[in-house]
C-alpha positions in Angstrom: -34.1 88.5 30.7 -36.6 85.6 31.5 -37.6 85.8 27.4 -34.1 85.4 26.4 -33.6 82.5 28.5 -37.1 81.4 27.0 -36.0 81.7 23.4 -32.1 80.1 24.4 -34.2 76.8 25.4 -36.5 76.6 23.2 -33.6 77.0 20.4 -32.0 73.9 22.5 -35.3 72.3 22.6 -35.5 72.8 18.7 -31.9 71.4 18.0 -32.0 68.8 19.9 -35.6 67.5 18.5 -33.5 68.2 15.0 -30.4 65.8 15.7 -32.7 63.1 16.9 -35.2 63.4 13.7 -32.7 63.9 11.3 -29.5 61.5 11.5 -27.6 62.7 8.5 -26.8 66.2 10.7 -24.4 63.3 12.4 -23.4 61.4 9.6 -25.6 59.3 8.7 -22.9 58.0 6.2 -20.9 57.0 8.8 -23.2 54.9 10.6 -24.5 53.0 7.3 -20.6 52.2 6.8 -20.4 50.9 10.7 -23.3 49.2 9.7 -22.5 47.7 6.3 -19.3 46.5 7.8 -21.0 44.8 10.9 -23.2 43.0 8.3 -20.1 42.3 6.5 -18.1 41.0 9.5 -21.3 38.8 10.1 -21.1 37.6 6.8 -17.1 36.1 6.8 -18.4 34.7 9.8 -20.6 32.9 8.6 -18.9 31.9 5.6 -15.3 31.2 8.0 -18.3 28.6 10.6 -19.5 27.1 7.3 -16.2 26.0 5.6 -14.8 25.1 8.8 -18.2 22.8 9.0 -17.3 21.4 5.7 -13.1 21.0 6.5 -13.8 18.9 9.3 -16.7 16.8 7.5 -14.0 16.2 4.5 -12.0 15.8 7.6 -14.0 13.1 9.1 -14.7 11.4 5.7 -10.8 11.3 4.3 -10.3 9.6 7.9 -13.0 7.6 7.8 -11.8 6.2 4.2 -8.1 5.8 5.4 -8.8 3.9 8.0 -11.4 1.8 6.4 -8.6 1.0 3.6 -5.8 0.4 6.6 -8.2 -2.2 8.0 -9.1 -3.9 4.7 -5.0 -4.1 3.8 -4.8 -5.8 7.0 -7.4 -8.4 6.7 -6.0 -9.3 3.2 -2.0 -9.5 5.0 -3.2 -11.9 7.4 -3.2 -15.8 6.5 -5.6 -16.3 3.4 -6.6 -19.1 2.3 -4.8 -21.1 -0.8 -7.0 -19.6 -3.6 -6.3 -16.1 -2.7 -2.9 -16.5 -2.4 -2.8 -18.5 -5.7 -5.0 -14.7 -7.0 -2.6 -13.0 -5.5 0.0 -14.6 -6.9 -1.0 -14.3 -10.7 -1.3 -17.9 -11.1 -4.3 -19.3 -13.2 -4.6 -23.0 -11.2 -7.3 -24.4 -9.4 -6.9 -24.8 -6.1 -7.6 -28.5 -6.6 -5.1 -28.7 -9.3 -2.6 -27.1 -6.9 -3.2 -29.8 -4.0 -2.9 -32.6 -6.3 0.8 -31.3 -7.7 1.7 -30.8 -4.3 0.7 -34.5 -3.6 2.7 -35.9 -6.3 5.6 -34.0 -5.6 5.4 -35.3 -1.8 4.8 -39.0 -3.7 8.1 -38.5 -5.5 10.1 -37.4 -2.9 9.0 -40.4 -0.8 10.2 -42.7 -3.4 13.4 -41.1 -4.1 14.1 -41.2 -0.4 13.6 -44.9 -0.2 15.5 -45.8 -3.7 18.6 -43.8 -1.8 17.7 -46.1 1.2 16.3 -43.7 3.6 14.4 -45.2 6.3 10.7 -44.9 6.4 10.9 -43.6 9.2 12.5 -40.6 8.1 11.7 -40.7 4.4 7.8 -40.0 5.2 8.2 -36.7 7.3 10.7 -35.4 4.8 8.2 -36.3 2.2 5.5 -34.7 3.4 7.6 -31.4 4.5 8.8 -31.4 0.8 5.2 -31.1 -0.4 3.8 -28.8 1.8 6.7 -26.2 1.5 8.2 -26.6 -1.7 4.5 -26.0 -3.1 3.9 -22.9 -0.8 7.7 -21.8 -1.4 7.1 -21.3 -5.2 3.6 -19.8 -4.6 5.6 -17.1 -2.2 7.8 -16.3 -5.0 5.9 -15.7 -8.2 3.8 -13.5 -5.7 6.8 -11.5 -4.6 7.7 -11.6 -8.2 4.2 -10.5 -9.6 4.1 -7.2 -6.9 7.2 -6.3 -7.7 6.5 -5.6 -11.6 3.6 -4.2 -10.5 5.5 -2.1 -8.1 7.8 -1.1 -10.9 5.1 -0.2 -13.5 2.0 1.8 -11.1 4.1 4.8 -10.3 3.6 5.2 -14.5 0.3 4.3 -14.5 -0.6 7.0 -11.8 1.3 9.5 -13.7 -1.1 8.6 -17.1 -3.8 9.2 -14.8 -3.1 12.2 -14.1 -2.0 13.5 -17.7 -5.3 12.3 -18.5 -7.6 14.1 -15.8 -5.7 17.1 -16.5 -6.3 17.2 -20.2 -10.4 16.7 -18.8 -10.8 13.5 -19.3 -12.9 11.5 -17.0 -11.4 9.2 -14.7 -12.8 6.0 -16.1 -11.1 7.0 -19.7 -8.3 7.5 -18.1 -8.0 4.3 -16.5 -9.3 2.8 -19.9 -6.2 4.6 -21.2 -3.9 2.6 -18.7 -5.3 -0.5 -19.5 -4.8 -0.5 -23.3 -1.1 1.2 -22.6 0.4 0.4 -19.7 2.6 -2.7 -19.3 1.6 -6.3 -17.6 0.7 -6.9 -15.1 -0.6 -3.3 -14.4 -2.2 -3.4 -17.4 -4.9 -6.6 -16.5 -5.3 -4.8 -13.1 -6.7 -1.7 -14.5 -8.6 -4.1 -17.5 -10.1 -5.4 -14.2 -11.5 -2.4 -12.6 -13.2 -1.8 -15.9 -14.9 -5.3 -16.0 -16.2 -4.6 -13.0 -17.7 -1.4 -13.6 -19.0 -3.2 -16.9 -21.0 -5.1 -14.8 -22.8 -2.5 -12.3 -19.7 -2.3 -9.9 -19.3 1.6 -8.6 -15.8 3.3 -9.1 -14.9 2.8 -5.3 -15.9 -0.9 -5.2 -13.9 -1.8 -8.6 -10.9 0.1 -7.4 -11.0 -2.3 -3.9 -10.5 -5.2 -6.5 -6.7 -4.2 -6.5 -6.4 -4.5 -2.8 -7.8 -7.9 -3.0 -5.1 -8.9 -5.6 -1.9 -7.1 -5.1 -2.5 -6.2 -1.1 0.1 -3.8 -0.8 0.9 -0.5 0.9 1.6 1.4 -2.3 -1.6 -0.1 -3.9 -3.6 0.8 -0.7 -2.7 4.6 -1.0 -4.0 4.5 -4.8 -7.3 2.8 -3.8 -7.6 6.1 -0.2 -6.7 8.4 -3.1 -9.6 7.5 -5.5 -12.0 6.3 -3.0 -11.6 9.6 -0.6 -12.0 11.3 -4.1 -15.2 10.0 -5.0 -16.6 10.3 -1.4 -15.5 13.8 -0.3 -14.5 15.5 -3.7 -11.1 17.4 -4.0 -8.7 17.9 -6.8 -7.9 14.2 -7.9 -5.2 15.2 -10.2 -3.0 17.1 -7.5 -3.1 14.3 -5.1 -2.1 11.6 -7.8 0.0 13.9 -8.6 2.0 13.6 -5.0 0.8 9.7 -4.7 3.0 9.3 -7.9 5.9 11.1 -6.0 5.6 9.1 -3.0 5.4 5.8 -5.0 9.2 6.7 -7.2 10.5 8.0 -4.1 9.6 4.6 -2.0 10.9 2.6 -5.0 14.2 4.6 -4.5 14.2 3.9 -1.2 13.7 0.1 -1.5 16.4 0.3 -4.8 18.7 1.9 -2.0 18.5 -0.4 0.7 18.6 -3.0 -1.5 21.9 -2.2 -3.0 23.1 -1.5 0.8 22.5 -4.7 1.9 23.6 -6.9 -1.0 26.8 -7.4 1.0 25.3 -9.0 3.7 23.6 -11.3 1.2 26.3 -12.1 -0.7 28.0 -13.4 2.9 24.7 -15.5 3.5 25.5 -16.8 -0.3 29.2 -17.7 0.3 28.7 -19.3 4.1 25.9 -21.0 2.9 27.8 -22.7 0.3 30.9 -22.8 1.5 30.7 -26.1 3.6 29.5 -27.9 0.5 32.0 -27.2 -1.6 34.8 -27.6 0.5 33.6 -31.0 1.3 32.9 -31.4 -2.2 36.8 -30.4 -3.0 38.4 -32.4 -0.3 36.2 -35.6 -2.0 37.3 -35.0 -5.4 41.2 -34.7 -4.1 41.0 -37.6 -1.4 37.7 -39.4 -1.6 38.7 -41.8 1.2 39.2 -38.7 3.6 35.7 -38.2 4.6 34.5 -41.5 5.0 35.2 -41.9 8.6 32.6 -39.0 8.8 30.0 -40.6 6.6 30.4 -43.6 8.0 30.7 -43.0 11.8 27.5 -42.5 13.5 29.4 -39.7 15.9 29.7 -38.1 12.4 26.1 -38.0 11.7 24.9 -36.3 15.1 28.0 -33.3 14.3 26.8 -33.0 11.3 23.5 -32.8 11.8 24.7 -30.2 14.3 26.8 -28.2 12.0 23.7 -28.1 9.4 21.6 -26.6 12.2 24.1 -24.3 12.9 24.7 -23.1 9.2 21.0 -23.0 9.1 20.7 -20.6 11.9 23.5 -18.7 10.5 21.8 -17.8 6.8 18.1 -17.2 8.7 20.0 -14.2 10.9 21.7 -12.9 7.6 18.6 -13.3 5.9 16.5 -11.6 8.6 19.1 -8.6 8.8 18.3 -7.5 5.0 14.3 -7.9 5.4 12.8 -4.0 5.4 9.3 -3.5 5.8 8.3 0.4 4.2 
């Protein structure tokens, strides 16, 4: 009895020293696979940590870039100085040249004044508020004039961009591209970039050139778009791509509102100028009717009063159709 109970643990002795020496009575198989698969897990970990590391860098760098350009468009929206807003506007002439035009003008007015008999007293302020605002009032609107056919002509130029990088062309020949195609004054912009890159400029500095000239919002997202591209990397011709969508869609917008609220500037067109050619009527049919008016000084103060008042009226209608996208 006690040497079958021998033999039955030795056997147990013998299997068990078996299972622990030789793993593949288990399955080995089975554990490699457990294994492999814990390595793998380890790995997509690894790889998940590292492109997360690399989302939130680009992450970091896009924002960085975005809010580098939002405080540069900014800057150049504040009060600039006469010669950039003479750039800005597209006009070619000296700052000097400027001042002294605006002088003469203010010298003309001032005699015209006194040859009508105005008093010097009120002749010189009127002269010198003609040439400080007719001056700046022109300057205002050939730059409002020169952004909006840029406006109307970028969303295209984008668009050529992107046909180009898509074909694998570089991005400097496709900008090359827009500058010998594309229409004024687009077409000088881009020439611009080019020039500057001509003369040891990088891609990112050139492309802050158009901020400094057109300083617009739509022109801003063009300059993120190329300068986060050049920084960080991505695919340049998908986010043109959408840029050029944002741009036509804004430039709908803008068309839209614009066509909403020509009633309200047609109004500020007709009450503006109705009072003048009433008066102007009622002259031509009875020219001895308003002279009590023109002659009376009582007339003067109301009508001083009612100019104020006709004044204040156009400003609100003007200020009701101003949109800022």
């Amino acid at each position: 009895m006690q040497t079958i109970l021998f033999a039955l643990l030795a056997m147990i002795c013998v299997g068990a020293a078996g299972i622990a020496l030789v793993p593949s009575v288990l399955g080995n198989d089975r554990a490699d696979k457990r294994r492999k698969a814990l390595q793998g897990d380890m790995r997509v970990n690894r790889q998940e940590t590292a492109a997360l590391k690399d989302r939130n860098q680009r992450r970091k760098s896009v924002q960085s870039a975005i809010k580098a350009q939002s405080d540069a468009l900014e800057r150049k929206q504040r009060r600039v100085p006469l010669k950039a807003r003479l750039f800005q506007a597209g006009m070619t002439i000296k700052p000097a040249a400027f001042v002294r035009n605006s002088i003469i003008l203010g010298a003309v007015a001032f005699v015209i004044l006194v040859i009508v008999q105005v008093q010097f007293l009120f002749a010189i302020p009127i002269a010198v508020a003609i040439a400080y605002l007719a001056p700046a009032w022109w300057v205002k609107r050939k730059k409002k004039k020169y952004q909006e056919k840029y406006l109307d002509e970028l969303p295209n130029a984008v668009e050529a961009i992107v046909r180009g990088v898509k074909t694998g062309l570089p991005l400097n020949d496709s900008i090359r591209v827009v500058a010998k195609d594309a229409k004024d004054p687009v077409k000088s912009e881009f020439a611009r970039i080019l020039d500057q890159q001509a003369f040891g400029m990088t891609m990112t500095e050139s492309v802050g050139v158009l901020l400094d000239r057109v300083p617009l919002s739509e022109v801003n997202f063009f300059v993120v778009v190329i300068t986060v591209q050049q920084q960080a990397g991505g695919n340049l011709s998908e986010a043109l791509g959408n840029l050029a969508r944002v741009l036509r869609n804004r430039k709908k917008m803008k068309q839209k509102v614009k066509a909403m609220s020509a009633e309200a500037n047609a109004s500020a067109y007709i009450i503006g100028s109705l009072p003048f050619v009433v008066g102007g009527l009622v002259t031509l049919v009875s020219p001895h009717y308003l002279l009590p008016f023109i002659l009376n000084p009582v007339g003067h103060i109301w009508a001083g009063i009612a100019v104020f008042m006709l004044a204040m009226g156009v400003f609100v209608l003007n200020r009701m159709i101003q949109f800022d996208f």
